[in-house]
C-alpha positions, -999 to +999 in steps of 0.1 A: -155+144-231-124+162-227-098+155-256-071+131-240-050+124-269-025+140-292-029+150-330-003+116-332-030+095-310-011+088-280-026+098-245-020+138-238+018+142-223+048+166-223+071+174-202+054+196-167+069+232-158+096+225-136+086+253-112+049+240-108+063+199-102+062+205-067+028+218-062+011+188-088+031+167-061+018+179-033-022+182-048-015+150-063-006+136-028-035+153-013-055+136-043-041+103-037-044+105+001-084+112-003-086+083-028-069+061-005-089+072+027-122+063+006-107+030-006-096+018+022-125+030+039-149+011+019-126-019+016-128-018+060-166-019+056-162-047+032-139-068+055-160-062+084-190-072+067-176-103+047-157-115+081-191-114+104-207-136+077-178-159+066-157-180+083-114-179+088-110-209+060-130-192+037-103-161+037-076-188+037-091-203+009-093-181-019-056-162-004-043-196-015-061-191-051-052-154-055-016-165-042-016-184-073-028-160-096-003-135-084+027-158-090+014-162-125+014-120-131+040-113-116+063-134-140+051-117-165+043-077-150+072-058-169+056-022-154+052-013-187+031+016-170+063+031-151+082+030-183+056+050-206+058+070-166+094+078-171+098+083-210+079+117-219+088+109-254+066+080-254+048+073-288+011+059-300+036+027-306+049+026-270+013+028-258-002+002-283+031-022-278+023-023-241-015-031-242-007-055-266+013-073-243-006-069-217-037-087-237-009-115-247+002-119-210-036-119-195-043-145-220-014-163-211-021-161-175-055-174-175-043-205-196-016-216-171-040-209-142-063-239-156-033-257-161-019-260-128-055-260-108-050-297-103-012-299-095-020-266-067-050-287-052-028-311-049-003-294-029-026-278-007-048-312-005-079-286-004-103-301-036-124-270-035-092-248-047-093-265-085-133-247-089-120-219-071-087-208-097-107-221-129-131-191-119-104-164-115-086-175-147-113-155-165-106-125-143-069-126-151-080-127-192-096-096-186-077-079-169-049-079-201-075-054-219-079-027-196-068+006-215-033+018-213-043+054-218-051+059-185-014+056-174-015+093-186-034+108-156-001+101-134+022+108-162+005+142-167+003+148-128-038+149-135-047+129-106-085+139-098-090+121-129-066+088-112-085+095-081-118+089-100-113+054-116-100+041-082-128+053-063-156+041-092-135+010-089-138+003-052-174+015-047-184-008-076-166-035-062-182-031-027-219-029-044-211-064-060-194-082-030-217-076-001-251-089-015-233-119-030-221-125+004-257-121+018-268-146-010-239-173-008-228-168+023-192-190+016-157-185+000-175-181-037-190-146-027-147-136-025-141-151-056-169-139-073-162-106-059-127-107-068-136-114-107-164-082-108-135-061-098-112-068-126-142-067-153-153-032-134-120-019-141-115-031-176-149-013-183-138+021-163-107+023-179-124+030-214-154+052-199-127+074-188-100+079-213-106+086-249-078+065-259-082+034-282-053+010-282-043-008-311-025-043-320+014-033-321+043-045-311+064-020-329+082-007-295+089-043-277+123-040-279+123-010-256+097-016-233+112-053-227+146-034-218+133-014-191+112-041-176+137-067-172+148-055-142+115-049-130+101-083-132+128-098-111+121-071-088+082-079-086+087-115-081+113-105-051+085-086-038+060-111-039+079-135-022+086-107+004+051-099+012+028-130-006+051-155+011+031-167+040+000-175+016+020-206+003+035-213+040+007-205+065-016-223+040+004-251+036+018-259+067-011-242+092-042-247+072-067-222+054-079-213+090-047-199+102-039-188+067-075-166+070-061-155+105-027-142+092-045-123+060-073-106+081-049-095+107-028-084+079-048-062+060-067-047+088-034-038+105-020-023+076-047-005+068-035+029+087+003+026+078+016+015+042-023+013+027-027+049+035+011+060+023+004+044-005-011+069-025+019+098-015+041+071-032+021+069-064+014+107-064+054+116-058+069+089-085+059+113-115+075+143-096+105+120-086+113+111-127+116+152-134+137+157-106+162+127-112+187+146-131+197+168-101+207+148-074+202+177-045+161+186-057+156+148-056+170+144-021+152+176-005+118+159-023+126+125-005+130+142+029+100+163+027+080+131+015+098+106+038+086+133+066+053+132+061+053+098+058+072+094+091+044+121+106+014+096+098+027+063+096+046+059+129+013+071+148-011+049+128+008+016+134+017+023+172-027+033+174-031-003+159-011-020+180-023-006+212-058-006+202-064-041+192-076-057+220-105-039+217-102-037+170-111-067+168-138-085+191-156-048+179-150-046+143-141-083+131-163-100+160-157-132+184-150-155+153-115-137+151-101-131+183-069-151+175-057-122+154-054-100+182-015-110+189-009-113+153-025-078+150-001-064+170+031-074+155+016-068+119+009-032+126+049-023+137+053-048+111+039-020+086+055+010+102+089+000+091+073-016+053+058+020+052+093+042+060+110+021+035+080+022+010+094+052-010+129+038-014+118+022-041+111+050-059+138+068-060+155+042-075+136+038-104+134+075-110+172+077-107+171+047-136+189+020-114+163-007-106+181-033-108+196-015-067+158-020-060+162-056-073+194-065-052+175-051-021+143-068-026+163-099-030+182-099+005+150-089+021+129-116+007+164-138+017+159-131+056+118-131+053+110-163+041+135-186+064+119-168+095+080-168+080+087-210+072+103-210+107+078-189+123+047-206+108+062-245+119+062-230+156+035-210+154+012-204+131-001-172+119+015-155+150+052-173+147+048-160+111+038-125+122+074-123+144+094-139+114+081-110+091+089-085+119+126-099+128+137-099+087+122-059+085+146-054+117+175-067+102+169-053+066+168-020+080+201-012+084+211-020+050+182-006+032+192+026+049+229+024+037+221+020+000+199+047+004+221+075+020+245+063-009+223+070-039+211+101-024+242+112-008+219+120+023+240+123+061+226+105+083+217+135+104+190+146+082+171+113+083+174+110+121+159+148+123+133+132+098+123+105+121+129+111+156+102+131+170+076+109+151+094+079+171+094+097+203+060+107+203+044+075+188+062+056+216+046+080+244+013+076+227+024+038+223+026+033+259-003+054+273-031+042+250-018+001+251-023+005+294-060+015+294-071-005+262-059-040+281-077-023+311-109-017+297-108-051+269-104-073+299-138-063+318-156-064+282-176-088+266-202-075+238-192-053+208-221-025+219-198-024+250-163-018+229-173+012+210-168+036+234-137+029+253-120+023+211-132+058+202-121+070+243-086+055+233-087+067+195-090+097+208-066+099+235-041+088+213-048+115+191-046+145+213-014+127+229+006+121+201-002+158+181+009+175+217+034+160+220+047+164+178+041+198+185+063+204+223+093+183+203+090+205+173+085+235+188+116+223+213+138+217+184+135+252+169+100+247+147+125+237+118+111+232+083+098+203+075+066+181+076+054+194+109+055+232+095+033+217+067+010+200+086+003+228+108+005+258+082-024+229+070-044+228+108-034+260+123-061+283+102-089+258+115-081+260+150-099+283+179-089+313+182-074+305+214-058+273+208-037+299+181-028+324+208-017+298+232+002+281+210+020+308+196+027+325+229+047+290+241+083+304+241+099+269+236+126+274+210+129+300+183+117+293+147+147+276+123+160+301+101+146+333+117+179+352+120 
């Protein structure tokens, strides 16, 4: 096993090579991106599987358990992992003071989860739910042990190895979940499910890393300093985007509840599921940069580009696609998640562009910004969800958590262009051509899917005319990325990447045509 410690014990760091940052960015992203693509595409075989064989309130069900047990963590997450992140001076005693909190908290979280089983079946008037939280207490107590030395493989930008435990993770996880659905068939194949994963991870964490934490609380007083901030700041974000488990469930029912979460997570899937992993792989890069304000803002463009190139795409593809997603992949039990599909999925578009804001402030050291933000967002979401949810269940939700990302925009962009001193002329270059040509692509694909859905009945019959409009959609939005950039001057940016990436695998001819299109002369040539 490869030595991941120093001659002091704590996990392998030191400050990276400022001139090789960028690239570990960039592999890391690619790293991250891979991982995510596998995760998510094993968790989309899992949903697909567990939602032909279970039933809408048995989703609802344990969402209103899990809602529970994320309240509970998130009162007491203090990202002890984005501090040790951020201080490359961080001792053995930082490391050992943060697992031992972490062991402390888990244990703490799994005695006020039996504690308020009764009070939180209460509320929901569902009897199963007290059975159902008692179970994931024990998760929740394991959880606290999992090693902290493996917050080095993003510290150190080593991010095959980051890649590895989530993938191990996931896989696992799927191997466990389906045959207990097959053998239970009901909600206690997700719960059960839910607990393997967390004991799965606990166990990877220490197969992987060398490192063995001790009882300390030597470095509290630091660690509790930085993560102040950051706890208000998780429990903003949980009410932001855990909300509608405590209002769907509670005034729609677990069945609507199961309608909203499915529709959810499927939707999302594409847009801030798979930039995800670009914002974990950046935040490392981010931290080195922070002390000069004009690297960090060329990094954010560059990253909020690429984001802009896949995200915008993916969430328009959803939208227009899933009148035919989900009779095929989530079957007949589920078609009322087709309108709530829809809004979700430009619902995630604007959660994605927004998704690395939050990064840059912590790596600029002003999270309490992130905090305020958070705050006002989570202000405007949960009126609407509540209001939303009375008039209209899982779709009335779906709008409310579309209208409050509207209105936030605006301000989350301000606060932004502030901290980064960024004109607003460079973000609108950023975004527009990913805007335009998602919209075209929008409009196009959305016209023959409710043509070819409406004459369909069977799932055998759906799979071609979704890969027919996958693919049109595809071809329609890269053309037409590549006429606007090409248009505008074939400026530097995420579209030069992406096809200095695509361009070497091409046909010959597909190169010879495009580069003979005289549409605009390349950015910076003279």
């Amino acid at each position: 096993m490869t030595e991941e410690t120093t001659e002091g014990g704590a996990p392998r760091g030191g400050a990276v090579q400022g001139g090789s940052v960028d690239l570990k960015m960039a592999k890391g992203a690619i790293w991250m991106v891979l991982a995510r693509f596998l995760d998510r595409t094993i968790a989309l075989a899992s949903t697909v599987i567990l939602a032909r064989l279970l039933v809408p309130a048995d989703f609802g069900l344990v969402a209103m358990a899990t809602a529970i047990l994320a309240v509970l963590e998130l009162f007491v997450s203090l990202g002890f992992d984005v501090a040790l992140i951020r201080n490359r001076e961080a001792t053995r005693e930082h490391y050992d003071t943060a697992w031992t909190m972490n062991v402390l908290l888990g244990t703490g979280i799994a005695i006020a989860m039996l504690l308020v089983a009764g009070p939180v079946t209460e509320f929901y008037t569902e009897p199963r739910l007290a059975a159902v939280i008692q179970v994931l207490a024990l998760g929740a107590f394991v959880q606290g042990f999992e090693n902290i030395g493996v917050v080095s493989f993003r510290k150190d930008l080593r991010f095959r190895q980051d890649f590895n435990l989530m993938f191990y993770k996931k896989l696992g996880t799927f191997l466990i979940a389906i045959p207990l659905a097959l053998i239970l068939r009901n909600y206690w194949a997700l719960v059960a499910g839910t607990v393997a994963a967390r004991l799965l991870n606990v166990g990877l964490t220490y197969l992987m890393h060398s490192y063995r934490p001790r009882f300390s609380l030597a470095a509290r007083g630091e660690l509790f300093h930085f993560g102040k901030w950051l706890i208000v700041g998780n429990a903003v974000y949980f009410a932001g985007t855990r909300s509608a488990d405590f209002i769907v469930g509670k005034v729609s029912g677990a069945h609507q509840l199961g309608i909203f979460n499915i529709a959810y997570e499927t939707s999302n899937l594409p847009t801030s599921d798979l930039i995800a992993p670009i914002n974990r792989a950046i935040y490392p890069g981010y931290a080195q940069k922070a002390h000069d304000l004009s690297l960090l803002r060329r990094s954010y463009l560059e990253v909020i580009g690429l984001v802009a190139l896949l995200a915008i795409p993916a969430g328009a593809g959803i939208a227009a696609t899933a009148k035919l997603i989900v009779p095929l992949v989530l079957g007949p039990n589920w078609l009322e998640a087709i309108p709530v599909m829809e809004v979700l999925a430009v619902y995630g578009v604007f959660l994605a562009l927004k998704s690395n804001n939050h990064y840059i402030y912590l790596s600029m050291g002003t999270p309490r910004t992130a905090t305020i933000l958070g705050t006002v967002q989570t202000s405007l979401l949960v009126p609407l969800a509540i209001v939303g949810s009375i008039y209209g269940g899982a779709i009335g939700t779906a709008l409310g958590y579309l209208l409050a990302q509207v209105l936030f925009t605006p301000l989350s962009v301000t606060f932004l262009r502030r901290a980064l001193k960024l004109p607003m002329r460079e973000l609108t270059r950023v975004f527009y051509r990913p805007f335009v040509a998602g919209g075209l692509m929008y409009l196009v694909v959305r016209l023959l899917a409710s043509n070819w859905a409406g004459g369909l009945h069977s799932s055998a019959a759906l799979v071609l005319p979704t890969l027919a409009c996958v693919a049109l959609g595809v071809v329609l939005y890269c053309t037409a990325i590549y006429i606007l950039w090409r248009i505008a001057g074939r400026p530097d940016g995420a579209e030069r990447r992406a096809l200095a990436f695509v361009e070497p695998r091409l046909p010959a001819r597909i190169r010879t045509v495009m580069g003979s299109w005289p549409m605009g002369a390349k950015s910076g040539d003279n």
